[in-house]
C-alpha positions as CSV (number, residue, x, y, z in Angstrom):
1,X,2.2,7.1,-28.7
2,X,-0.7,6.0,-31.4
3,X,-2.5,2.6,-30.5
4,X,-2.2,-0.2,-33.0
5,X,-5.8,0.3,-34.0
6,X,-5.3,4.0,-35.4
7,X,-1.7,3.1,-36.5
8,X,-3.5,0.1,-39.1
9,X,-5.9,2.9,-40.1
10,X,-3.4,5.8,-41.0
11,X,-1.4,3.1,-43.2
12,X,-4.4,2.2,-45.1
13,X,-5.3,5.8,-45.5
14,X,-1.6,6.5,-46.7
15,X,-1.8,3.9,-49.0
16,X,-3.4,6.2,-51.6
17,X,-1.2,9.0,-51.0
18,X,1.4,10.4,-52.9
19,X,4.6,11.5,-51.4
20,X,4.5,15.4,-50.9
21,X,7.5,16.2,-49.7
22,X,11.0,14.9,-50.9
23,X,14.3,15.2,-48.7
24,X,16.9,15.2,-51.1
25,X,21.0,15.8,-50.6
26,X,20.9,19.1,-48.4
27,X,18.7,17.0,-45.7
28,X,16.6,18.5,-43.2
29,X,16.8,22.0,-43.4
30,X,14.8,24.7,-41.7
31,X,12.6,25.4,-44.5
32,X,11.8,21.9,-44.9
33,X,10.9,21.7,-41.4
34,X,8.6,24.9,-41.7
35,X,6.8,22.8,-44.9
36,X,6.5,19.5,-43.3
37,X,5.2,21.4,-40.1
38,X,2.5,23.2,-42.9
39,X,1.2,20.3,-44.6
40,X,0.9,18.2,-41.6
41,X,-1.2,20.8,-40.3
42,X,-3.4,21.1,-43.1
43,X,-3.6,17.5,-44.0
44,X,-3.2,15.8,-40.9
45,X,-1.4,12.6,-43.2
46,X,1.5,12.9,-45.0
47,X,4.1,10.9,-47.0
48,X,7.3,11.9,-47.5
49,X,10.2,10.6,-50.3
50,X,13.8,9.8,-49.1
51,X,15.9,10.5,-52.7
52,X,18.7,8.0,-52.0
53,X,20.7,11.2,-52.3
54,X,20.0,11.4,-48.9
55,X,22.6,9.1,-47.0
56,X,20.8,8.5,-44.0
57,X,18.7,5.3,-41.9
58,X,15.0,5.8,-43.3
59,X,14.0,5.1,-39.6
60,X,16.8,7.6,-38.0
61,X,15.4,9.6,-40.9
62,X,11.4,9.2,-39.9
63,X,12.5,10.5,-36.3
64,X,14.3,13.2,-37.2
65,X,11.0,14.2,-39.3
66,X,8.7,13.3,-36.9
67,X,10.5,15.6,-34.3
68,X,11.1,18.9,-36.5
69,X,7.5,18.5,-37.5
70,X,5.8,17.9,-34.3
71,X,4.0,14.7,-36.1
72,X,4.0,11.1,-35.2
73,X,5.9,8.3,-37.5
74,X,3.0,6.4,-38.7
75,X,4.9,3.9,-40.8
76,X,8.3,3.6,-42.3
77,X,8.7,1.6,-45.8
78,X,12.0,1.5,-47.8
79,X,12.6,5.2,-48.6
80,X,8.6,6.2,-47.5
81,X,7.9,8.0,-44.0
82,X,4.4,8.3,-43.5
83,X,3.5,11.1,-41.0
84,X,0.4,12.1,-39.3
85,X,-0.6,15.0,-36.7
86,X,-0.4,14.5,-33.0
């Protein structure tokens, strides 16, 4: 679990970001997984694109990401999940 402090400074770093990944109609798949496992890796903060293709919760969504990635859910805004490295 992030403390508020770092949580307020991930979303202002994320607020330059572009989304990276997009989850479109197949969902979560394995080799989306492997991907959002890569870049959180490399990046340490990532945002990732809900196409409303995608029938799911955005914040049953950000779990489900946060999980198969091994990340933390940094912030959650309409279709957005921003994700950062443990």
């Amino acid at each position: 679990m992030m403390k508020s402090k770092d949580t307020r400074t991930l979303r202002s770093e994320a607020q330059s970001l572009k989304p990276t990944v997009q989850i479109g109609k197949d969902g979560l798949t394995e080799k989306v997984a492997e991907e959002l496992r890569r870049q959180v890796k490399a990046k340490g903060l990532i945002k990732v694109r809900l196409n409303p293709s995608y029938q799911v919760d955005a914040k049953k969504a950000a779990v489900e990401l946060s999980e198969a990635s091994s990340s933390d859910v940094v912030d959650v805004r309409g279709r957005t999940v921003v994700l950062s490295r443990r």
